[in-house]
Backbone as CSV, one residue per row, in Angstrom:
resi,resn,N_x,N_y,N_z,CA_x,CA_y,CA_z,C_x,C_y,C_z
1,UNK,104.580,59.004,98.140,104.655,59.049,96.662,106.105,59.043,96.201
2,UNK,106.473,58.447,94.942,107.780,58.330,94.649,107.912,60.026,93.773
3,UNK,107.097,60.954,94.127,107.507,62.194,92.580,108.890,62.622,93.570
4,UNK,109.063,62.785,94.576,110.269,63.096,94.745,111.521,62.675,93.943
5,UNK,111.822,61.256,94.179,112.820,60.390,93.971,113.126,60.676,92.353
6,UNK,111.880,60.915,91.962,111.633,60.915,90.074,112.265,62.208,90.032
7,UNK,112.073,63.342,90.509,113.076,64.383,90.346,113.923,64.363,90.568
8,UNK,114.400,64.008,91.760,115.905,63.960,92.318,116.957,63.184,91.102
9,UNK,116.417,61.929,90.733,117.297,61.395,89.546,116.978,62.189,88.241
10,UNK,116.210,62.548,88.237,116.329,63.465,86.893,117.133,64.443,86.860
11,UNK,117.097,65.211,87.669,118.105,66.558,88.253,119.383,66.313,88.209
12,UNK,119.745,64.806,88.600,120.834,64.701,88.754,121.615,63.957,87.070
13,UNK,120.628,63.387,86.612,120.859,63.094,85.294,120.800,64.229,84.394
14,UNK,120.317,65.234,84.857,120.346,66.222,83.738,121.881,67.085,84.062
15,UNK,122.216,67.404,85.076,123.537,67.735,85.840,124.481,67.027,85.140
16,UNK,124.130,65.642,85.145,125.374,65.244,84.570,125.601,65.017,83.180
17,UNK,124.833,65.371,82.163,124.216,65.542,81.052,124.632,67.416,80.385
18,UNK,125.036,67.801,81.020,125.211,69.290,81.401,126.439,69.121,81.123
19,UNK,127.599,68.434,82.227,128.665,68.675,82.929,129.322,67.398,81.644
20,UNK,128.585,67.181,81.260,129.474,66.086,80.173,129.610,67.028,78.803
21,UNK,128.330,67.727,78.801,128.635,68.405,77.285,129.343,69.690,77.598
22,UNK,129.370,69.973,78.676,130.563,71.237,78.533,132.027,70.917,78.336
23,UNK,132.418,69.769,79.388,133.433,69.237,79.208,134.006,69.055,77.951
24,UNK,133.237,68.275,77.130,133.224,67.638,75.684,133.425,69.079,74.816
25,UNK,132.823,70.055,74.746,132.768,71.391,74.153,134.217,71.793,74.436
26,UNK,135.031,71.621,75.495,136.597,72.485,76.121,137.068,71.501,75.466
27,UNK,137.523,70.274,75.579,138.035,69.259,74.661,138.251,69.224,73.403
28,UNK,137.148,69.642,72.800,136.951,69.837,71.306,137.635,71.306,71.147
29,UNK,137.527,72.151,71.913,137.950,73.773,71.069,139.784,73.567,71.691
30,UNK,140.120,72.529,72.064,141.600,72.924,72.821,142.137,72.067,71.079
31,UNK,141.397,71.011,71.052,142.120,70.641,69.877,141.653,70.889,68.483
């Protein structure tokens, strides 16, 4: 079955979905 694979990219899209809006949040409060 592919439900693995379907999590694994989700997980990892949500990670990086995460790691973009925190970033974006330190960016914004420095300036």
């Amino acid at each position: 079955s592919n439900m693995p694979m379907i999590l694994i990219i989700g997980g990892v899209l949500l990670a990086l979905g995460v790691l973009v809006f925190v970033l974006y949040n330190k960016k914004k409060q420095q300036s």
